[in-house]
N, C-alpha and C positions, 0 to 999 in steps of 0.2 A: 563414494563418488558417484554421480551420476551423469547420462548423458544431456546434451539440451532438451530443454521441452518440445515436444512434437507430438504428433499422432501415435497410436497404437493399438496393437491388435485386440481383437475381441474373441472369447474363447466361450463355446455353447455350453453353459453348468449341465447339460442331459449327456454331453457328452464324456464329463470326466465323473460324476457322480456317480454315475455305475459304475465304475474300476476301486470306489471306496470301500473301504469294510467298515459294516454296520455300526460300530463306534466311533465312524467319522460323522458318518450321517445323521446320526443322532445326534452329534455333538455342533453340529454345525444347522441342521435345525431346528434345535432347542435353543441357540444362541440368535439366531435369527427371529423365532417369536421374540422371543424373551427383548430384545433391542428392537423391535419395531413398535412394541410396549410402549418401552421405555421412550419411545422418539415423541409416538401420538401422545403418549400423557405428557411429556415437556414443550410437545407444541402448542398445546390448548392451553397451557400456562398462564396464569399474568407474570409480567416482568416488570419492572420495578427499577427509578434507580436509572443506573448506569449499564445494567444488565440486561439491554433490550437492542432492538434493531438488527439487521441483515446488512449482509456486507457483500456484495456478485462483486466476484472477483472473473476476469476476463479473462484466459490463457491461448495461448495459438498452439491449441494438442491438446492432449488428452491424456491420463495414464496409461500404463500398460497394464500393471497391477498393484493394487494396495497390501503386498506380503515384503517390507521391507526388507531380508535378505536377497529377492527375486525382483525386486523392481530397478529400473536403471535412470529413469526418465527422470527430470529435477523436478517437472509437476507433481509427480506420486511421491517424491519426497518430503515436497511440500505441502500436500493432505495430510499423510501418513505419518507429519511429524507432530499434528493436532492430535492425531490418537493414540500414540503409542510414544513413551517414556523413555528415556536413557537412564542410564544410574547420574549421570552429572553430564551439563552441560558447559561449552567452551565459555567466555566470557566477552565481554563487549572489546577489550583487550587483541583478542585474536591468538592470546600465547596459546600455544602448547609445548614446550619443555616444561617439566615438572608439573603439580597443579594449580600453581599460581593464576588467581582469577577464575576459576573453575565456579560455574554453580553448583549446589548440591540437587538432584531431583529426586529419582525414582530412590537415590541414595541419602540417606539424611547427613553421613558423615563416614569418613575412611580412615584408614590407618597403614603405615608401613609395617610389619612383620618381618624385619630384614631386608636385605639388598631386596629380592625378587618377591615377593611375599606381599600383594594389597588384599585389604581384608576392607568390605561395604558393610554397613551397616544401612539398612532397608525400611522406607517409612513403613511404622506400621498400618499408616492408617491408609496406604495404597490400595486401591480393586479394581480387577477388572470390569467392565461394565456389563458382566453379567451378574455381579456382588461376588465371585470367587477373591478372595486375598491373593496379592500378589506375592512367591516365595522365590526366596533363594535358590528353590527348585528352577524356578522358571528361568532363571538369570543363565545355570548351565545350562539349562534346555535348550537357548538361544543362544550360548556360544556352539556348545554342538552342532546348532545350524547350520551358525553361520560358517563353520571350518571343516561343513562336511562335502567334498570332492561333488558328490551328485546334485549338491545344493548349486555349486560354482557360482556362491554369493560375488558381487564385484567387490566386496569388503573382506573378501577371504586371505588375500595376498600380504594386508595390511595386520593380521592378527597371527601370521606367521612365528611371532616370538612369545606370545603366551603356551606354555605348558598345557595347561587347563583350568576349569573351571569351577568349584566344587559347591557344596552347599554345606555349613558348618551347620547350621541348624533353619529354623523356618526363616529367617530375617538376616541373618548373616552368610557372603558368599567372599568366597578366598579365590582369588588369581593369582596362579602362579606363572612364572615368566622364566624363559631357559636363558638371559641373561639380561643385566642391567642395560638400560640406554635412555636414551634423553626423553623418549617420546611414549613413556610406558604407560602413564594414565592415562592420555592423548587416547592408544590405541583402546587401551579397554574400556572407556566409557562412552569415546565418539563416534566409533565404526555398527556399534551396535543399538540397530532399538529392541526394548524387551518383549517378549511373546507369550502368551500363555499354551501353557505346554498341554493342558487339560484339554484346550480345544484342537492342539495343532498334533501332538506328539504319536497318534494313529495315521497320519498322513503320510503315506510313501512317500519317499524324497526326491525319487524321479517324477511327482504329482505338482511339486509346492508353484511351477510357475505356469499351471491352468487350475488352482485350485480354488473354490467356489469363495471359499474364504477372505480371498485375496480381491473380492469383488464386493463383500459385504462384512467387514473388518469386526471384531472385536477389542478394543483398545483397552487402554488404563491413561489414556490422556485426557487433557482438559473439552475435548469436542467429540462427538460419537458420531458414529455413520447413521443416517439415516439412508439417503437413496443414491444411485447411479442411473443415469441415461444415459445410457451409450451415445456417442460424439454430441452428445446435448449439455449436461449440466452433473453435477454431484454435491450434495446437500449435505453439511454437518451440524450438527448441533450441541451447541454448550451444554455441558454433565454438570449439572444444579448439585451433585455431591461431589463433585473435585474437589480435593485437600490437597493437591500437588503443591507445585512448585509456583508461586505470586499468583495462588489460590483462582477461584473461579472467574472464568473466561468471562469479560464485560461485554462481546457481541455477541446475543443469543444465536443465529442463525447466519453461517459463511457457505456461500452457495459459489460453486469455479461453472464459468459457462463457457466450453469447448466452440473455438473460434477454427478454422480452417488456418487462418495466417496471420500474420503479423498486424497486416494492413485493417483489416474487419476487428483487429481487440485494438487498436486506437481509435480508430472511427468509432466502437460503441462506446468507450469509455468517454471521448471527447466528446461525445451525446449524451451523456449523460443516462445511458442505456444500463452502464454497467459503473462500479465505484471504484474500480482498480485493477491495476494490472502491470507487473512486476519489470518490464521489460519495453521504454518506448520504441527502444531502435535509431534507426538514422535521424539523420537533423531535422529532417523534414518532418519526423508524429511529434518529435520532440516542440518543434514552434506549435505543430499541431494541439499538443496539450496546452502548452503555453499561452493558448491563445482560448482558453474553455476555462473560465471565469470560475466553474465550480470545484476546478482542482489545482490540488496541490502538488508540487514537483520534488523529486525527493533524490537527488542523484546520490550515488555510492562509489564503491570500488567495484569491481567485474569481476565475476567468479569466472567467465568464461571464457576459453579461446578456440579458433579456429583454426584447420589447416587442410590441405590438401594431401593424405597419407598413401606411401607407394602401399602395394602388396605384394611381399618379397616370394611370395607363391605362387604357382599358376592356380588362375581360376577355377574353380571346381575340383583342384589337384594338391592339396597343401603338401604332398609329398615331392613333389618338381616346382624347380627355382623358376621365377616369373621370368617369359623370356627376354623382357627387357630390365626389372626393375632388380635384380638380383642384381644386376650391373652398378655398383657404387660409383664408378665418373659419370655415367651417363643421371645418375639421380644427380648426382651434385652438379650438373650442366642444363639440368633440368631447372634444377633451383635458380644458377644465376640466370635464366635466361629470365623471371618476373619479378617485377618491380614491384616488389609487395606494398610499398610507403603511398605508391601512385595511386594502387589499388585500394588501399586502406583512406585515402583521401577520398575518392570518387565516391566510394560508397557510406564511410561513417564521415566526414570531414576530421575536424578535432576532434570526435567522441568515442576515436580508439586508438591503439594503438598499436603496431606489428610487433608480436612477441619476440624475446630473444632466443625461443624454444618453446616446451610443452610445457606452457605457463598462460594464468591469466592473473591481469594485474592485483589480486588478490593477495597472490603468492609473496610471502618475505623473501624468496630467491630473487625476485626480478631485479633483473640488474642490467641495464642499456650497453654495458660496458661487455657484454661477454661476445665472446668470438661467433660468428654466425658464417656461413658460406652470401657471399654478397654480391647484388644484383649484378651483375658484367655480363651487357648480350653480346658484347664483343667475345667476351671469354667463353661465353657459353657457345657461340657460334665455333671457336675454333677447339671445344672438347671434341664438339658433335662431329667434326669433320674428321678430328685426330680418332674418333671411336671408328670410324667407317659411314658413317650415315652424311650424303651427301644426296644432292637434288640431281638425279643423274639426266631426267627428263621432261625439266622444265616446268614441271606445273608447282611449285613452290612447295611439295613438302620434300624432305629426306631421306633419302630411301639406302638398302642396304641387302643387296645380294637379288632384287628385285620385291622386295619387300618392303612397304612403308613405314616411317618411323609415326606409327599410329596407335594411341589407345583409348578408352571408354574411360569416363570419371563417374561415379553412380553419386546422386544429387536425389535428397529428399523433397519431393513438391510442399512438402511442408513447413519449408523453410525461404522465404523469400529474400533472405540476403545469401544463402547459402547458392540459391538458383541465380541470383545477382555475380556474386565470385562466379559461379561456371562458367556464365558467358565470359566477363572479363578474361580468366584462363584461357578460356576457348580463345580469343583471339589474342591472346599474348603469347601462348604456346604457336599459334600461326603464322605470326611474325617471325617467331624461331625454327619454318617448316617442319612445325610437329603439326600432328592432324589428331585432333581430340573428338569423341564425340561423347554426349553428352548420353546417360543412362536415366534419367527423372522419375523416379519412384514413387507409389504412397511409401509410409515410415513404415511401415508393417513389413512390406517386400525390402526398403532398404535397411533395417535389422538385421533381417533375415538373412539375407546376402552379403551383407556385413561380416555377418558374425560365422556364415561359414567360408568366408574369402572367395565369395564368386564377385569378385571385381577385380580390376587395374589399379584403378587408384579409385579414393574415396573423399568426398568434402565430408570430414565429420568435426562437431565441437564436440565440446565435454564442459561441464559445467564442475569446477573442482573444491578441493576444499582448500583450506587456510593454510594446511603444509603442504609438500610437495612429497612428503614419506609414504601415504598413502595412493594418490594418484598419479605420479610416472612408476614405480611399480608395478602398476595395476593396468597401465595404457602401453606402456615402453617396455616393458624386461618379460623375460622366460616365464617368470611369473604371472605373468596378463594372458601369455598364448592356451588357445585350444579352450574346450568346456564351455564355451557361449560366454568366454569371459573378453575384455576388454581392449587387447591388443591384435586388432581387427588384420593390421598389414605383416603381422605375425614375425616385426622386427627383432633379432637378437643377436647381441653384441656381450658374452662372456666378461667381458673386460669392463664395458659400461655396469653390466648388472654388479658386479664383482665392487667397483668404487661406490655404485647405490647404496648396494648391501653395507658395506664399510661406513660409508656417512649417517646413515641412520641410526645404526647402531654403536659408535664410537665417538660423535663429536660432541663434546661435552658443552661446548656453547652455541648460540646462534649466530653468532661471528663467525665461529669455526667450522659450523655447517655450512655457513653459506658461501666460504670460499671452496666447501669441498666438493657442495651443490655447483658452485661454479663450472672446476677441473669437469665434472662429470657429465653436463651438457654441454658443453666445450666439444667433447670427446664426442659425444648424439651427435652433433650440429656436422659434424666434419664427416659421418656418416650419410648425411641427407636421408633419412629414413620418409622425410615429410617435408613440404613445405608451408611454414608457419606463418598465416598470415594474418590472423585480428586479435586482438583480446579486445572488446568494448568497454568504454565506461559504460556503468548500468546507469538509467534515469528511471524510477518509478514514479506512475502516478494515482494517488488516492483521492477521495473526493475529500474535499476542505472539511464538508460535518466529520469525521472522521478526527478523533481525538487521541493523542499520546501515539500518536506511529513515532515506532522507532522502527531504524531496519537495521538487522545486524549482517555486513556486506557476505558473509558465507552464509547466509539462509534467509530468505528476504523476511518468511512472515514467522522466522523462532520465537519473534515476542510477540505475535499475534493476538495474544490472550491478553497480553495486556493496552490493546487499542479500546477503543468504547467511542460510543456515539452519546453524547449524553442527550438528557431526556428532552432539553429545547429545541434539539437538531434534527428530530426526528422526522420521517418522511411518509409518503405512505408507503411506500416499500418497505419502512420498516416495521409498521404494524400489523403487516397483513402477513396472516398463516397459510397459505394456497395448499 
C-alpha cells in the first residue's frame, strides 16, 4: 500500500556511502557502470516495429525512493513496478481469495503442498540487469526484508501469517504459513517485489531508506533505470532481453516529469507538453482534457481516499493522550459537525464520493449502507456544549476553563485539493466555534511529522489496494503504529483489531468477509478516529497515438508493457535520443 503521489525527500549519496562496507560499494558501483552501459548501448539502438517511441508521463510529486520495501509514495510504486518483478500478479478480475485469475511472472507456476505449504517454481530464464540469474535465494532474501522490524516495510503487517521463506533449490522457493486463510496467495505474491540479494544483502537495515541504490535501481523488469533528476524527470528504458511476463515492453523510452501540483500536470498534458498522466482531478482538468483533441480519457475505479485523521497523542509526546482528541465525544462531535457530501460536491461534483470509512471505491467492502456517525450541527453543537466547551466571550469560538477549543490540521502544499478541503474545514469547523489553523508544509516536512505524530490532526490519503486485509491493517490497527509505519494518528481499538484479525483469517468467502468487514468498521466508525471524506473517481489521460492502454484500477500503468505506439504514429518526440 502506498500513500498519494506527492513530493519527496532527497538524501546526498556522499552522505550514506561512507557508513557502507566496501562490498556495498563495490556492489553498487559495478552495478552502476555495468547499467549506464547497458542504457547508452539501448539508447543508440534502432527500434523497429512497435518497439519504439517515448512516452512523458506527468506526475504532481516525485518519488521518495525506488527500494520497494522502503518506498510509500504511489509514483515510486509505479516506476519501481517497470523494474522489479513479483512471483504472480493479481488479475484484470481484482480477486484475491484463492489464485484464481492470478498471472504467472517472476513464477512460471505453483503448487499446494498441504494446507499451509505453496511451493513457485521460478522462470528460468529470469535476470537481473546486471545478467546475475534470478534464485530462490533471492525470493527469501526479500521476504526477510520485507518482515524485518528495522526495515518497517509498510507491507510488513500484511505478511504477518507466513512462517517463512525458504529456497528448495536454485528455481524453487517454499512458503510456509502459520495457518490457512482466504487471502494466502494474495499475500505472498502481492505484497512483495523481488530484490537481488547480491547487490542489496551487505546493506545495513537501518541504511535501506537513504540508500544509493534506491536512487539508481537494479531490476529484473521489463524497463531499466537509466536516469534521475531530482524534482525534474526520471528516465526508463525498455530491456531488449526481457523474457518475463507478455514478453518485451513495446515503448522503448517512459520518461515521469515531476510537476509541483495537480494544476501544471493538466495544463502540460492538455498541451500537449506531456502524453499522460494518471490522475485529472476535479471537473474542471477533467473538461480541460476533454477539450485537447489529442487525448484520450480513460476513467476507472479510485484506489484512493481521503480524510481528515485525529492524533490520539500529544504532539511531539506519543507517550501522553492528545489533550483534545483522546476525547471519543468530542471526535465524534467533531465529525457531525461537517457536511462531508457538501464538501465532496464543491470540490469533485459527481467524480467522488464520501467514503463509508477507510476505503476507496476500489475496495469490495464498499458498501453505502454501513453505519457511519452522521452530519448533525445541531447535534454536534449540543456534544460540544454537554463536553464543556462553550463561547464564554463572545467572539465565536468555544472555549473551556479559559482555553480555546483550537487546533492545527498539517496540509501538504503538494496537494491542491487536499489544501482545497483545509480551507473548507477551516471554515466549517468555524461555524461550529472551533478555531483551526492551518500547518501547510512541503511533503518532506509533512512525512516527517506525520510519521512521528507532531501534529493535531492530519489531511492525509492513501492510495490502497484491491483488499482491505492489507491496508486498514497497516493504516488503522496496533499493527500500523510506531517504526515510520502507517498509522500516523496512532489509533487502537483492541476489539476492532481483534474482529480484523478474525476476518481475514477465518472467512471463507467474500460474502462472509464482507459482512464481517462490515460489523468491523461499523465499530471504527463509532470510534471517530477520522473524518472520512473522498474517495475520487480516477479519470486518466493519454495521448490518442498511444495504443492498447489498458488500466488495471489498482495500478494504473501494471500493463504498461503492453501499450505501444505503433510506427505511423510516431512523433518527433519519439525519435529523438537527447
Amino acid at each position: 500500500m502506498s500513500a498519494s503521489p506527492c513530493a519527496a525527500p532527497m538524501y546526498p549519496p556522499s552522505l550514506v556511502i561512507r557508513t557502507f562496507s566496501p562490498a556495498v560499494i563495490r556492489a553498487v558501483v559495478f552495478a552502476g557502470v555495468l547499467l549506464s552501459s547497458a542504457a547508452a548501448w539501448d539508447r543508440h539502438a534502432d527500434c523497429s516495429g512497435d518497439y519504439c517511441g517515448a512516452l512523458v508521463i506527468v506526475a504532481p510529486g516525485e518519488p521518495d525512493i525506488l527500494l520497494p520495501p522502503v518506498s510509500i509514495t504511489a509514483v515510486s510504486r509505479d516506476i519501481a513496478d517497470q523494474m522489479f518483478r513479483k512471483l504472480a500478479d493479481i488479475g484484470m478480475s481484482g480477486n484475491t481469495i484463492g489464485d484464481a485469475d492470478f498471472q504467472p511472472d517472476l513464477a512460471l507456476r505453483w503448487r499446494w503442498e498441504g494446507a499451509t505449504t505453496l511451493v513457485f517454481q521460478l522462470d528460468p530464464r529470469a535476470r537481473w540487469q546486471d545478467g546475475r540469474a534470478v534464485t530462490a535465494a533471492d525470493v527469501a532474501f526479500t521476504f526477510n526484508v520485507y518482515v524485518d522490524s528495522l526495515i518497517a516495510s509498510p507491507s510488513r503487517p500484511a505478511l504477518r501469517f507466513i512462517s517463512g521463506v525458504t529456497a528448495r533449490d536454485s528455481l524453487t522457493v517454499v512458503f510456509k504459513f502459520l495457518k490457512r486463510y482466504p487471502e494466502m496467495f494474495y499475500d505472498a505474491v502481492y505484497q512483495m517485489r523481488i530484490l537481488p540479494a547480491h547487490l542489496l544483502q551487505d546493506l545495513p537495515r537501518d541504511q535501506w531508506k537513504t540508500a544509493p541504490f534506491g536512487r539508481a535501481p537494479v531490476g529484473d523488469g521489463p524497463y531499466r533505470f537509466v536516469r534521475w533528476k531530482a524534482a525534474e524527470t526520471l528516465e526508463l528504458i525498455a530491456d531488449s532481453t526481457y523474457s518475463g511476463a507478455g514478453g518485451r515492453a513495446h515503448i522503448r523510452r517512459v520518461i515521469w516529469r515531476f510537476t509541483p501540483s495537480l494544476p501544471v500536470a493538466v495544463t502540460q498534458v492538455t498541451a500537449g507538453e506531456a502524453d499522460a498522466t494518471e490522475v485529472l482531478g476535479p471537473p474542471q482538468f477533467v473538461k480541460q482534457a476533454q477539450g485537447a483533441a489529442q487525448l484520450a480519457i480513460y476513467p476507472y475505479r479510485g484506489s484512493a481516499y481521503g480524510y481528515l485523521g485525529f492524533n490520539f497523542t500529544a504532539p511531539g509526546d506519543t507517550t501522553q493522550p492528545h489533550p483534545l482528541f483522546a476525547n471519543r465525544e468530542l471526535r465524534r462531535a467533531l465529525v457531525m459537525a461537517i457536511d462531508r457530501n457538501r464538501l465532496v460536491q464543491s470540490v469533485f461534483g459527481d467524480l467522488a464520493k464520501v467514503p463509508p470509512g477507510p476505503m476507496s471505491q476500489l475496495s469490495w467492502i464498499w458498501d453505502s449502507a454501513t453505519r457511519t456517525v452522521p452530519y448533525d450541527s445541531a447535534g454536534a453543537a449540543r456534544a460540544l456544549t454537554g463536553l464543556g466547551w462553550v463561547d464564554s466571550d463572545g467572539d465565536g469560538i468555544r472555549d473551556q476553563g479559559g482555553r480555546a477549543l483550537s487546533f492545527h490540521i498539517l496540509v501538504p502544499t503538494s496537494s491542491g485539493i487536499r489544501r482545497q478541503y483545509a480551507r473548507l474545514l477551516q471554515e466549517s469547523f468555524r461555524v461550529a466555534g472551533v478555531d483551526v489553523q492551518l500547518d501547510e508544509v512541503d511533503f518532506s516536512l509533512f512525512l516527517a511529522r506525520a510519521k512521528a505524530g507532531q501534529f493535531d490532526a492530519v489531511l492525509n490519503a492513501w492510495s490502497t489496494e484491491v483488499t482491505p486485509s492489507a491496508g486498514i491493517p497497516q493504516t488503522w490497527t496496533a499493527a500500523g503504529v510506531g517504526g515510520g509505519r502507517s498509522n500516523y494518528g496512532r489509533y487502537v481499538n483492541p476489539a476492532f483489531d481483534r474482529l480484523v484479525d478474525r476476518t481475514v483469517t477465518t472467512a471463507t468467502s467474500r460474502a462472509a468477509a464482507r459482512r464481517s468487514w462490515r460489523s468491523a468498521i461499523e465499530m471504527f466508525n463509532q470510534d471517530a478516529p477520522g473524518i472520512f471524506l473522498f474517495a475520487p473517481d480516477n479519470v486518466a489521460a493519454v495521448d490518442r497515438r498511444v495504443a492498447g492502454v489498458t488500466i488495471r484500477p489498482d495500478s494504473w500503468l501494471a500493463l504498461l508493457r503492453t501499450w505501444r505506439i505503433p510506427a505511423d504514429k510516431l512523433t518527433e518526440r519519439d525519435r529523438v535520443d537527447p
